[in-house]
N, C-alpha and C positions, 0 to 999 in steps of 0.2 A: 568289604572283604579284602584283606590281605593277601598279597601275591609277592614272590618271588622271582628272581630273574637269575639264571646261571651262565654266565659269560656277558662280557660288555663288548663284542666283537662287532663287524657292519652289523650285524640280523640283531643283537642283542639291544646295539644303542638306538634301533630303528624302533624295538619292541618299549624299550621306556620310555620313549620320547611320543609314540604313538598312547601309551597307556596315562601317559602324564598331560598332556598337550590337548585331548581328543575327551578330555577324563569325564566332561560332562557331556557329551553326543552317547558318548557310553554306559553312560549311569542311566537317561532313557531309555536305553535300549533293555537294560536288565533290570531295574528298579532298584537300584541299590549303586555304592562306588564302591569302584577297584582301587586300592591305594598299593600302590608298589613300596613295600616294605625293608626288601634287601636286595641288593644286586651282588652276587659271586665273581669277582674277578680277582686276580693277581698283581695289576696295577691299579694306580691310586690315578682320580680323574681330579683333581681341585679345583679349576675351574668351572665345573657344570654345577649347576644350580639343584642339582638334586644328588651332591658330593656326598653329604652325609647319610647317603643308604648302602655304600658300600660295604663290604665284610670282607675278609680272604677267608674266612673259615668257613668252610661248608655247615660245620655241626651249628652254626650260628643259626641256619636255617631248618636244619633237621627239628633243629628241638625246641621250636618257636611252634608251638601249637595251634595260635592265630593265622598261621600262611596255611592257607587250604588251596592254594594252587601253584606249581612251580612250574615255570618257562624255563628248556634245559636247551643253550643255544650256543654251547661250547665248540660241538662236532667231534667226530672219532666216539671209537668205544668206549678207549679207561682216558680219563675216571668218568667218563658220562653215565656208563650202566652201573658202575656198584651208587652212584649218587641219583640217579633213576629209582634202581631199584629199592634202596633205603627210604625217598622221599614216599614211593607205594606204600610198602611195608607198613610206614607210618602214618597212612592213610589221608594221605596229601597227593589231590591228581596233579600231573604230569603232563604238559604238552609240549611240542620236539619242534625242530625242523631239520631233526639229526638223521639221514635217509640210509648212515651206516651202520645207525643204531639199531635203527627199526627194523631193517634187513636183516643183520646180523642176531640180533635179540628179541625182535619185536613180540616173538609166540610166545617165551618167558615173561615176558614185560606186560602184554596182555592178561595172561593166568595171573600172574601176581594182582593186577589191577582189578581182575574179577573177584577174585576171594577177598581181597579188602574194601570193594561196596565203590573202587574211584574210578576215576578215569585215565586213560593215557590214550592222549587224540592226538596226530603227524599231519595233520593236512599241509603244513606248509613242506614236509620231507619231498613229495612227488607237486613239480610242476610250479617251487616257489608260488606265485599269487594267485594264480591257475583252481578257483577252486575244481577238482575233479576228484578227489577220495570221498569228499560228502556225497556230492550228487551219485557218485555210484552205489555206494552204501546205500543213499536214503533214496532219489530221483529217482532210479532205475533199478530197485530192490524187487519191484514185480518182475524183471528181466533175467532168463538163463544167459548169461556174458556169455559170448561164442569166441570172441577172438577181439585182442586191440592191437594197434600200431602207433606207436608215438615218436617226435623226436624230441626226445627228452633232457637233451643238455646242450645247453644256449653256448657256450663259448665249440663248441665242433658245427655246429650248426652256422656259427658265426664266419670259421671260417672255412669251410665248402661253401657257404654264399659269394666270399671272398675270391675265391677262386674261380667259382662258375660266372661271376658278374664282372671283376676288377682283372680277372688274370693273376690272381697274385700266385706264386708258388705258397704251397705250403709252409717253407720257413718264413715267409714272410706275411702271413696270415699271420701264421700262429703269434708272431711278435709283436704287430698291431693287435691282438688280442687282449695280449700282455701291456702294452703299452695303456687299453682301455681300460684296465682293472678285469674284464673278460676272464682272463684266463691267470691261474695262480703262474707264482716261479718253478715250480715245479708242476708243468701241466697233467703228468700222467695220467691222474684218474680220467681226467675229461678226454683226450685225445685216444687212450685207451681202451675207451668205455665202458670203466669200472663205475663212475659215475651214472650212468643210463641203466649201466644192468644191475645194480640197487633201487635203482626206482624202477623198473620192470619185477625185479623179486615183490615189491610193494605192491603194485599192481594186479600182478599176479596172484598173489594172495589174496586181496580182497576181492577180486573176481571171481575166482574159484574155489574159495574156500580153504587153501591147506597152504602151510606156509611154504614158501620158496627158500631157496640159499640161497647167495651168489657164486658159492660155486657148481651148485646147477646149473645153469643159464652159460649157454655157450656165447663167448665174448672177445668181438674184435673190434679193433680200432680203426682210427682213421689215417693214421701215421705214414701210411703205405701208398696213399690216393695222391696221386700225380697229377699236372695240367694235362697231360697225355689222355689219360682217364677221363679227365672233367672232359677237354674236346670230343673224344668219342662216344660218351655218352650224350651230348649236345647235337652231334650226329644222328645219334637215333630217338631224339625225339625226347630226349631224358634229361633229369640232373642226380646226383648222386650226394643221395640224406645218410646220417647214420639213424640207425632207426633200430628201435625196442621194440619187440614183437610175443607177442604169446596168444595160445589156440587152444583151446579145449577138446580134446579129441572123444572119438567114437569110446574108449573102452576105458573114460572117463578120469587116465592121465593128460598130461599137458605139455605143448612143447614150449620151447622159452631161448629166447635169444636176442643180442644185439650184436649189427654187422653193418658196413655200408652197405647201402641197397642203391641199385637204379631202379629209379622212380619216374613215372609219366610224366610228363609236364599236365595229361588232362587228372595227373590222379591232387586230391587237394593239400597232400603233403609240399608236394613239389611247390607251393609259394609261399610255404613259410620261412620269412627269410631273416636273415640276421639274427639277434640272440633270442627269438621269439622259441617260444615250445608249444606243440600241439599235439593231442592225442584224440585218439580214434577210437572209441569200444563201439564195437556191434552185439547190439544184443537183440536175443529173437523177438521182439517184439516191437523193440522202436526200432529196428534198423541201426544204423549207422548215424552216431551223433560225433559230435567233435568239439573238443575246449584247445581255447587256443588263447596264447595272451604272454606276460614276460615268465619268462622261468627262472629268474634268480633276481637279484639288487633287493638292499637293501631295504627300500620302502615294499616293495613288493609282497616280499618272504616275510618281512614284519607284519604285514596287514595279516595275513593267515596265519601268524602265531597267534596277533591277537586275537582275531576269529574264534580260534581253539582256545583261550582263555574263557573270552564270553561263553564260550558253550558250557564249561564247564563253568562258570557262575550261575547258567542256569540250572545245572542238575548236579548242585553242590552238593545236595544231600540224596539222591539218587545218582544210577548208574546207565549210562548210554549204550546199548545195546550196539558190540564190534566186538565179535571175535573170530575163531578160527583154530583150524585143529591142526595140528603140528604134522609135515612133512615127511616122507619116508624115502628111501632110499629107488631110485627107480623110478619116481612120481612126476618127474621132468624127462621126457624120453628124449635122446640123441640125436638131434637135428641133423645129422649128420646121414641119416637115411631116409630125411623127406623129399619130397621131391620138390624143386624150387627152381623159377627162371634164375638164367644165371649170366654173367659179364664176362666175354674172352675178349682179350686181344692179342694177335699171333702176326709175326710178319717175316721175310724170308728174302732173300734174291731172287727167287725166280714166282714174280708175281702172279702169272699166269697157271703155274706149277700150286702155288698156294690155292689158288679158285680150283683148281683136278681137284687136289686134296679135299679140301673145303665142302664142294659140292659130295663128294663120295663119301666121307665120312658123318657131315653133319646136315645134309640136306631134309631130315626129317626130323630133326632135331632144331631147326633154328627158327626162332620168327620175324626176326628182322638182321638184315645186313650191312655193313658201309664196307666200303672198298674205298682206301686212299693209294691212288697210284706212286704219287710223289713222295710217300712214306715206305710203301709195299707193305700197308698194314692191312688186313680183315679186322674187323670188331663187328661182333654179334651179339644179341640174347638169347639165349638158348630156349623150348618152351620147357616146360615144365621135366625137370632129369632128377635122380639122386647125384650127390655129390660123387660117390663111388664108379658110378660107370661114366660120368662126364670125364673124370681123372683117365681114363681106364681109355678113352676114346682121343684125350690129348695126348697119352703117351706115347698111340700111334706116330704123331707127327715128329718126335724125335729122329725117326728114320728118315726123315723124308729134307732135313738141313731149313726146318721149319721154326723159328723161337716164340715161345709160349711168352710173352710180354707181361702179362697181368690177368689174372680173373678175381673177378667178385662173387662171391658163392651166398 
């Protein structure tokens, strides 16, 4: 069976070299070989031993009627989606590790894939080697999804470990990151967590059935997280993950977010450390299961494209049952009026004056406290508040010559 390859990039050159290298563990597995036929890239590789499957033209692959599978491993939308979607059309399945694609376009890209009898399977988009899209789909298919929690992008993840374990500041995590291959020259998406909240929209979707955006999904970064922060939550008992969250509510909308959290040291996110990813679905029946393992590299994300190639060698003339009904306006409700523990820290000159305050204003409000004399800080977690009157309750301290430091909401 002929296959294609779209981009020669880390994930791509992992993808032929696992397809080329691996070709006969592979061929037992499906009773048949995978010959990698053409690779789509822009530059020229001469040196590698499998030089002459290159092409720059995409229509080289289009209109090759023998390639019944394409690996699209370019990233971003254009030209991934109109060369996705032509590969559909022309009834050639499709597998990704593009989590902006799938986000972005997935519920089109899906419908198209139906009507043409193929496939378009992402397992590698969420959780790089992580397999966790199949096993929800298929493992846990007898299960109503109630709510997951993941931290879903290794180079932020990398450095809050940095920080909470080495001391490092922030600029200087993030530049050991960099230094790793971790994190791009241009960090944003990851430190942002525009990166998390596309695989949350992914998630999300296949949990609950109906597609996400990302600009649903309420989205903050890490950028703003301080060693001040790391110490005080270290104080109470915590460390502080960025973390992807979605919940199926009562009146069968859903909420959707990613934000730093503090996190228990006894909950099992808190020791996932370094560029490791893990997520959490609970569902009503098994409880609370957990995949944990690398979120990105090279060999990793490779392995689960190939994955998604084999699969679809198996059901090359059949279709895999994954789909989902497209998204409505509304269908993500405003996190912004749930209720949620939440991270202050406030500090003033008259240390004593802060503890008045403090105790009168949030005494039935808070469930854990530190007091640092030698700072004149308070840091708390508050129990369970909406964001709006937590605001509404620290404005008071304006009057009082009290400064609002930092809150995590």
């Amino acid at each position: 069976m002929n296959v294609a390859i779209m981009g020669h990039g880390v994930v791509g050159s992992g993808v032929a070299e696992i397809l080329i290298n691996h070709n006969g563990l592979i061929s037992e597995k499906i009773h048949d070989e995978i010959n990698v036929k053409s690779i789509l890239d822009l530059r020229d590789f001469p040196s590698l031993s499998y030089a002459d499957k290159f092409t720059k033209n995409f229509e080289d692959i289009l209109n090759d009627d023998s390639i019944k599978v394409v690996a699209e491993v370019m990233g971003g939308v254009n030209p991934a989606y109109d060369f996705v979607k032509k590969c559909l059309l022309s009834g050639k399945s499709v597998v990704t590790s593009n989590k902006e694609l799938v986000a972005v376009k997935g519920a089109e890209l899906i419908k198209i894939a139906k009507e043409n009898n193929v496939n378009f399977l992402f397992e590698a988009s969420v959780g790089g080697g992580i397999p966790v899209l199949r096993p929800m789909t298929q493992c846990l298919s007898a299960n109503q999804i109630k709510e997951f929690w993941g931290i879903l992008n290794g180079t932020t993840n990398f450095i809050l470990n940095k920080m909470i374990v080495d001391n490092m500041s922030f600029a200087d995590a993030l530049k050991l990151a960099q230094d790793n291959g971790y994190a791009e020259k241009d960090p944003t998406a990851d430190i942002e967590g525009h990166d998390a909240c596309r695989k949350v929209c992914i998630l999300a979707t296949l949990a609950f059935g109906k597609h996400v955006y990302p600009e649903q999904v309420k989205t903050a970064g890490i950028s703003n997280i301080s060693l001040d922060d790391v110490y005080a939550a270290d104080n109470l008992g915590c460390v502080i993950k960025l973390i992807g969250h979605a919940k199926l509510l009562e009146n069968g909308k859903i909420s959707a977010e990613v934000r730093p959290t503090v996190v228990t040291r006894s909950n099992m996110l808190s020791h996932v450390d370094g560029v490791f990813n893990a997520i959490l679905i609970d569902g009503d029946q098994t409880g609370e299961v957990m995949f944990y393992g690398k979120g990105a590299g090279k060999e990793a994300t490779a392995s689960a494209v190939v994955a998604d190639i084999i699969d679809c060698a198996k059901h090359i003339n059949s279709r895999k049952y994954l789909d989902w009904a497209d998204g409505y306006e509304g269908y993500v409700v405003n996190t912004s009026e749930n209720e949620e523990k939440m991270f202050v820290r406030i500090t003033g000159d008259d240390f004593s004056a802060i503890t008045d305050i403090f105790n009168k204003q949030f005494a039935s409000l808070t469930e854990n406290i530190t007091k640092n004399e030698f700072s004149k800080e308070i840091c708390f977690i508050t129990k369970p508040i909406v964001l709006s009157i937590l605001k509404e309750k620290l404005a008071e301290f304006k009057n009082c010559e009290v400064k609002i430091l930092h809150t995590i909401f």
